[in-house]
Structure formats: C-alpha cells, structure tokens
C-alpha positions in Angstrom: 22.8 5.0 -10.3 20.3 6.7 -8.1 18.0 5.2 -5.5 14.2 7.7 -5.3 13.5 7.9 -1.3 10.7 10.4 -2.0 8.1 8.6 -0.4 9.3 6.8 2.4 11.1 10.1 3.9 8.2 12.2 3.6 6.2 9.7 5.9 9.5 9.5 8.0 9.5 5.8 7.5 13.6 5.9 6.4 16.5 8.1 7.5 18.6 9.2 4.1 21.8 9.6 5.9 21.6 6.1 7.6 20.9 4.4 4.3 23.7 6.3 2.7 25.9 4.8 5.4 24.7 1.0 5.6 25.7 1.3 2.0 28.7 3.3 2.3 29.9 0.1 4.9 28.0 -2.9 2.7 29.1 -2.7 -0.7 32.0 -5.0 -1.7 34.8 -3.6 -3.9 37.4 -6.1 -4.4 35.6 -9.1 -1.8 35.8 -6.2 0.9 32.9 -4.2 3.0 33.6 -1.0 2.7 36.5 -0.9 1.3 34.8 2.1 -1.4 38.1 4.3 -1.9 37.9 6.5 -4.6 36.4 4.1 -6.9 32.5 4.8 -5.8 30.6 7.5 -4.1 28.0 7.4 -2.2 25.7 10.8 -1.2 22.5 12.0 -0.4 21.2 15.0 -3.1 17.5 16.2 -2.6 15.4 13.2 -1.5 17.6 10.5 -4.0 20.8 8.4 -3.2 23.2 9.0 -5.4 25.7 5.8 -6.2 28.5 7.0 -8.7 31.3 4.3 -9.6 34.4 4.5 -11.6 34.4 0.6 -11.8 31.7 -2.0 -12.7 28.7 -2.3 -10.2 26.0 -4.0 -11.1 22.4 -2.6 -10.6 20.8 -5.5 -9.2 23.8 -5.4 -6.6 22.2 -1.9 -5.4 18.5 -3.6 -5.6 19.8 -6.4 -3.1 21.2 -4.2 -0.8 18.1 -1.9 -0.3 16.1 -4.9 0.2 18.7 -6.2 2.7 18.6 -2.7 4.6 14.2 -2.8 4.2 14.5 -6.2 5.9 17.1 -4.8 8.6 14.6 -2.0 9.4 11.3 -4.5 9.3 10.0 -1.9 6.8 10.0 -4.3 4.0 6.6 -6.1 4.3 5.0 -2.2 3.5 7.9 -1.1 0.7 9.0 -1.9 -2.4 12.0 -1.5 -4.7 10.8 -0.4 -8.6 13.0 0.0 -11.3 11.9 3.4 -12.7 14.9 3.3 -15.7 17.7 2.2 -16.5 19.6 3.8 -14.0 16.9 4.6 -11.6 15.1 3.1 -8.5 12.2 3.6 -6.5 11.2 2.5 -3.2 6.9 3.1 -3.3 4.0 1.1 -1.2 2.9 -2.0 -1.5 -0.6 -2.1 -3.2 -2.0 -3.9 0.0 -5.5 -2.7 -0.5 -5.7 -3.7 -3.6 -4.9 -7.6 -3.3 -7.5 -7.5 -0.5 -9.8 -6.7 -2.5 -9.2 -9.6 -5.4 -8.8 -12.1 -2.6 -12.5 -11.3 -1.5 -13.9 -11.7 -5.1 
C-alpha cells in the first residue's frame, strides 16, 4: 500500500519521517502496537509512505490510522484522505472555498 504526502510536505504542513514512525509504533500485528517484525515494512521513498506486509492488513486499517495521526496533529479540519486506487492514498485539501460558496446561494 502507499500513502501520497505530496501536498502536505511541500507546504511543510507534515513531517514524512514522523508519520512513518507513529505508524511504525501504531499498527497492531497480532493485538500488539508495534510489534511489526518482519511481517510489514514501513518507509519513506520520494514524497509516498510505503506500507509493504507479508500478512493481511486491511486498507481501511491504514485510512484510520492517518486520520487518527491528522487528528493528533489538528491538521485534519484542512486535509483529507482520497483513495486514489486500489492500493493507493492521497491526503489533498479540503475544498473549503467551494462549500462557501454553495452555502451563500
């Protein structure tokens, strides 16, 4: 799986390698934090997180846990988390203007 941080560290609004670590310590394997051994990878290439696994994880399971680390950051209210494909994510802006605009007409 691969998470696109393109956009928010451009504008500096994420740090890769921290992100690469809150999930390196949050996801489960086996009902345990952290506990990745050599069943998944987790590693920063070019401006995309890169999640390998040699067991199951779920996709959604990845969504959840960039939301979670949005939320932790109070960064979440401006972001968003797209899936791109089916093994792809993005995080892009909220269209703020936009609704603005529809909730004055």
């Amino acid at each position: 799986f691969q998470i696109d941080l393109s956009i928010p560290l451009k504008d500096e609004l994420l740090v890769g390698k921290e992100f690469v670590d809150f999930l390196k310590s949050n996801i489960k394997v086996n009902g345990k934090k952290g506990n990745l051994g050599e069943e998944i990878a987790v590693s920063l290439v070019d401006q995309k997180v890169v999640v390998n696994s040699k067991i199951a994880l779920c996709k959604r399971y990845l969504k959840y846990l960039t939301k979670k680390y949005l939320k932790k950051n109070d960064i979440i209210d401006y972001l968003r988390v797209i899936a791109s494909n089916k093994t792809t994510y993005t995080i892009k802006y909220l269209n703020i203007g936009e609704s603005e605009e529809k909730e004055e007409q």
